[in-house]
C-alpha positions in Angstrom: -23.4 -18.3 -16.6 -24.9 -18.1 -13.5 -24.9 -15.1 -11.8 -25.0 -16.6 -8.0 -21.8 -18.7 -8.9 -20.0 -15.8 -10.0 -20.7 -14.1 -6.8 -19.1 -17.2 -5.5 -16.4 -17.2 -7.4 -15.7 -12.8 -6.8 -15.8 -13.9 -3.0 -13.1 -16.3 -3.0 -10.8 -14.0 -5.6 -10.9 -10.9 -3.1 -10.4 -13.4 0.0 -7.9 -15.6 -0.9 -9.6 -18.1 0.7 -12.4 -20.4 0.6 -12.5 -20.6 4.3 -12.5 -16.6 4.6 -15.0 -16.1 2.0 -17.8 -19.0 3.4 -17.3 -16.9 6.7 -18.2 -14.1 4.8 -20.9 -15.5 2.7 -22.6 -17.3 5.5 -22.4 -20.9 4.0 -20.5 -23.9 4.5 -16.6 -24.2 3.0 -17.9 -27.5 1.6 -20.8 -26.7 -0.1 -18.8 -23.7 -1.5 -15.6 -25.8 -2.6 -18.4 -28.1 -4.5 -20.2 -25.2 -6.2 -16.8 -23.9 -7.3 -15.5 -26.9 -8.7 -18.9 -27.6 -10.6 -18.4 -23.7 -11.6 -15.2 -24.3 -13.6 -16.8 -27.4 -14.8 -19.8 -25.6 -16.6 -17.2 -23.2 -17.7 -14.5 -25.8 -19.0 -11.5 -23.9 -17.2 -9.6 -23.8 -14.2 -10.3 -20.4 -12.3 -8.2 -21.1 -8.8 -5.5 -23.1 -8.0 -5.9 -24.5 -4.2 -3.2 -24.5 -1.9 -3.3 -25.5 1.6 -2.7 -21.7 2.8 -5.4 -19.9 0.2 -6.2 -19.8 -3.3 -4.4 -18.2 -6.4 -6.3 -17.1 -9.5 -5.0 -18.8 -12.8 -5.0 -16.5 -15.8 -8.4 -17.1 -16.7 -9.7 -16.9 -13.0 -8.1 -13.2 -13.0 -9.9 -12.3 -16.9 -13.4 -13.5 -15.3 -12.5 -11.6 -12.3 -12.0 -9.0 -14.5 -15.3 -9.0 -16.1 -17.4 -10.0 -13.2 -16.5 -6.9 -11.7 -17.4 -4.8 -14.3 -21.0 -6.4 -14.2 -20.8 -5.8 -10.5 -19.7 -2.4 -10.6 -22.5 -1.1 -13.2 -25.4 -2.9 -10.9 -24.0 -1.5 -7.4 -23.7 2.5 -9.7 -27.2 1.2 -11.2 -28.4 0.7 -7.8 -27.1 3.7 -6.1 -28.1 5.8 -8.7 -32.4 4.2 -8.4 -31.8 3.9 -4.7 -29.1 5.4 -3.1 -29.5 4.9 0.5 -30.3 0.7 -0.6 -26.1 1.2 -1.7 -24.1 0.0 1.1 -20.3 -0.8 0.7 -19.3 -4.1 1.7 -16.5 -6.9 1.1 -12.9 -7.6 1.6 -10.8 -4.2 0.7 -6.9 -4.8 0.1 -4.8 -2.1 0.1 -0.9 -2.4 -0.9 1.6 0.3 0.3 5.4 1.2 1.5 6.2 0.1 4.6 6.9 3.5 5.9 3.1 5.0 4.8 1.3 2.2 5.4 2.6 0.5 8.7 3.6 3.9 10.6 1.2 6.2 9.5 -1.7 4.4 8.0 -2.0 0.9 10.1 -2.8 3.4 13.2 -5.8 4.6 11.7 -7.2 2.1 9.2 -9.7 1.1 12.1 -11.7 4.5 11.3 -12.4 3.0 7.7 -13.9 -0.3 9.2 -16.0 1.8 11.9 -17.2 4.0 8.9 -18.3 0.8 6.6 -18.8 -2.1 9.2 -19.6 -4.7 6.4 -16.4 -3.7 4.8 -12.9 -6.3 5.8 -9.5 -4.3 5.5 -6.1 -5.7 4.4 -3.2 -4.1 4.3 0.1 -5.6 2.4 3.4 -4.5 1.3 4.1 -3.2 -2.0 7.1 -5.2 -3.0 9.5 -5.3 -6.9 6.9 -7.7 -8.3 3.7 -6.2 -7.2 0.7 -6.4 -9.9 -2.4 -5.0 -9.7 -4.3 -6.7 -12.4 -3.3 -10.1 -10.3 -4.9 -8.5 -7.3 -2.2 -8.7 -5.1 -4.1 -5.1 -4.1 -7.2 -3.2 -5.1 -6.2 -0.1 -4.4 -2.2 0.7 -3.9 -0.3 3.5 -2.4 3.0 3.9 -5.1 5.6 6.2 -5.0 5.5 8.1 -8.2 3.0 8.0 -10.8 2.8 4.7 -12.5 3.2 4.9 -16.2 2.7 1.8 -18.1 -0.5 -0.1 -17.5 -4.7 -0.1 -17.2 -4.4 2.2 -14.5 -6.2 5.3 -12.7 -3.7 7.2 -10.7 -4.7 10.3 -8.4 -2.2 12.2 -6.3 -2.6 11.8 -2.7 0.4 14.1 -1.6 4.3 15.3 -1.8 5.8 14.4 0.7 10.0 15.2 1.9 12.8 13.3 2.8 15.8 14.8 5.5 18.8 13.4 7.5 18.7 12.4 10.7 20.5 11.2 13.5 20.1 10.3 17.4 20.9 12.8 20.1 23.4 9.8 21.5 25.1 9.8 17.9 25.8 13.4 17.7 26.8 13.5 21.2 29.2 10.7 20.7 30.6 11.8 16.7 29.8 15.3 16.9 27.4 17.3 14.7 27.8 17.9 11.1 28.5 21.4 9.9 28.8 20.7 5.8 28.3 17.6 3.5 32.0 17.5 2.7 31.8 15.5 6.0 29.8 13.2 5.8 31.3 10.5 4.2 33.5 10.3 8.0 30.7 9.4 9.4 28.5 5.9 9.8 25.3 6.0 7.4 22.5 3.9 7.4 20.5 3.9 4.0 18.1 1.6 1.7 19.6 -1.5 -0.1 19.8 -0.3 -3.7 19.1 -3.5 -5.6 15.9 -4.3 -4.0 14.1 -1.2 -5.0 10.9 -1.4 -6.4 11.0 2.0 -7.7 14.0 5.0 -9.4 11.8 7.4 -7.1 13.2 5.6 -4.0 17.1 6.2 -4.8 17.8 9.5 -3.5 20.8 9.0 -1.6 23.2 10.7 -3.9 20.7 14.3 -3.9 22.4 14.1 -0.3 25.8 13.6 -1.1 27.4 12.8 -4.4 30.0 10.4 -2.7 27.2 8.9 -0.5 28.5 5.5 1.1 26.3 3.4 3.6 28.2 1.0 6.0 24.6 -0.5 7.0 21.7 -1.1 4.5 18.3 -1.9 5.6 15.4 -2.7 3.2 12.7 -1.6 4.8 11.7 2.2 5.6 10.6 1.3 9.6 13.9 -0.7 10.0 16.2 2.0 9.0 14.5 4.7 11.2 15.0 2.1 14.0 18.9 2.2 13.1 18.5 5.6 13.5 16.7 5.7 16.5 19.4 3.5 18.3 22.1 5.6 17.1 23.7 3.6 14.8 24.4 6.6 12.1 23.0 9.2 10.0 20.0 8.2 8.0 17.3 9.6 5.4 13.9 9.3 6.8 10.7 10.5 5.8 10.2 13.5 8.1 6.1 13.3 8.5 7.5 10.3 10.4 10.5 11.0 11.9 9.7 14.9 12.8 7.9 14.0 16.1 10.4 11.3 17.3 12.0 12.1 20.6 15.4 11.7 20.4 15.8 12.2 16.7 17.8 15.5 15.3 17.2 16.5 12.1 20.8 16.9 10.3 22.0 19.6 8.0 18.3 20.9 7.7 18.9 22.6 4.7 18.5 19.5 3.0 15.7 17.5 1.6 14.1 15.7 -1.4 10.5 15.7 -2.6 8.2 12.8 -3.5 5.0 11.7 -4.3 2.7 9.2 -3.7 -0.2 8.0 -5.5 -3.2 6.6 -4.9 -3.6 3.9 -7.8 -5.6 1.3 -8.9 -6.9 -1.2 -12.1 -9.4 0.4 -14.7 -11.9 -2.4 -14.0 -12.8 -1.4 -10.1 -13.6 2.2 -11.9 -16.8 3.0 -9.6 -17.0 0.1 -7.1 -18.2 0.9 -3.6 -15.3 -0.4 -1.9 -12.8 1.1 -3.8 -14.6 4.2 -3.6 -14.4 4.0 0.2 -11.1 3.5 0.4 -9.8 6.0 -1.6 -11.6 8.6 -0.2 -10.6 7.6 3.4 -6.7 7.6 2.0 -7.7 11.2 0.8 -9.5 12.3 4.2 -6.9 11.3 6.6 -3.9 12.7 4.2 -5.2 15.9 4.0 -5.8 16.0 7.9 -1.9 15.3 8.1 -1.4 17.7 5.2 0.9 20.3 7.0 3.7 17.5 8.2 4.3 15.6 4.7 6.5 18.2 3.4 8.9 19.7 5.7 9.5 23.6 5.0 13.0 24.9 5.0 13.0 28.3 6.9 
């Protein structure tokens, strides 16, 4: 096999694209379409199935992907280890997490990664039900809980707590809430239980036994915007909610803990990028540290 057109081929796999990955590679989509396609030739398989908005990697295209990384991974540890100032980190980065970490909190500052590594391209994606690592729908994703079947190294990035909340206009309008023996009479807004990815992310009953939504939003963001406008009582995640004018945090003797988890395939063990990236999730966590968990005075 020949190394150069395995380099190739890695290119297009962390893309998605042939059009992305000439860009990045400096040579013509053309030429690079052609030296794929006599790629799987030599090889006698099919590694990507082309589609008009990207390409997917067949089963065998994610195995070589796999391994090529591997070889990639013990060169660029090879070279930093000879030369470590020659070791720069470079490539396309995905990194899959909840809506509420990674559009509200980390979307802001995923710009300081990109300014830190300039060779290195950034995606962020939602984790959804059917998300798979070893597919590379992510190379590093943010889960909540620790994962527990799978090729897999998991590292804690933090607790983090869960309160109820309303709008100042709601409680003006409905009143405030002295017990939870009352809040089934008033409007809730909570998560839409089938379409979780995760047990972790059904705590609506550690709230209230009898717990009963009359709206149901999907995603974290959209049910804090509910919130926000007034349209009930919800749970939101107070490292986001906390600072949000207008927002009053609800029977504040209540909360629930969880986790997330920074968490990614065995194979990308000791590459650059993946390096990079977990160590920026780790910087700008711990900078936040203090407002993940909400203390109950």
């Amino acid at each position: 096999m020949n190394w150069d057109d395995g380099r190739l081929f890695l290119a297009i796999a962390r893309a998605g694209q042939m059009l992305s990955a000439s860009k990045m590679l400096g040579i013509n989509q053309a030429t690079l379409s052609r030296r794929m396609a006599n790629f799987e030739k030599s090889l006698g398989v099919s590694l990507l199935i082309r589609r008009t908005n990207g390409c997917q990697l067949t089963d065998e295209g994610v195995e070589l992907m796999r391994s090529l990384e591997k070889v990639e991974a013990q060169y660029l540890q090879a070279q930093s280890t000879l030369k470590p100032e020659s070791a720069e980190t470079f490539g396309t980065l995905r990194i899959g997490a909840p809506d509420g970490f990674g559009v509200s909190f980390l979307a802001p500052q995923i710009h300081r990664l990109t300014k830190m590594h300039p060779r290195l391209k950034v995606q962020l994606v939602p984790v959804h039900r059917t998300f798979s690592l070893s597919r590379r729908e992510a190379d590093i994703a943010v889960a909540v809980g620790r994962p527990s079947t799978g090729r897999l190294v998991t590292q804690k990035l933090t607790d983090y707590s869960l309160s109820l909340y309303a709008s100042q206009a709601y409680c003006d309008e409905f009143g405030d809430v002295q017990s939870v023996d009352v809040l089934a009479e008033h409007k809730l807004i909570s998560y839409v239980e089938d379409l979780l990815h995760s047990p972790d992310l059904d705590y609506a009953d550690k709230f209230a036994s009898n717990w009963s939504a009359s709206i149901e939003i999907a995603s974290v963001t959209g049910q804090m915007e509910a919130v926000k406008a007034g349209a009930g009582i919800g749970i939101l995640h107070d490292y986001l909610a906390a600072d949000i004018e207008g927002l009053r945090l609800i029977l504040p003797q209540l909360r629930v803990i969880r986790s997330y988890w920074i968490v990614y395939h065995e194979d990308l063990r000791g590459i650059a990028r993946i390096n990079a990236g977990t160590a920026f999730l780790n910087e700008i966590v711990t900078q936040s540290r203090n407002s993940f968990v909400r203390q109950i005075s």
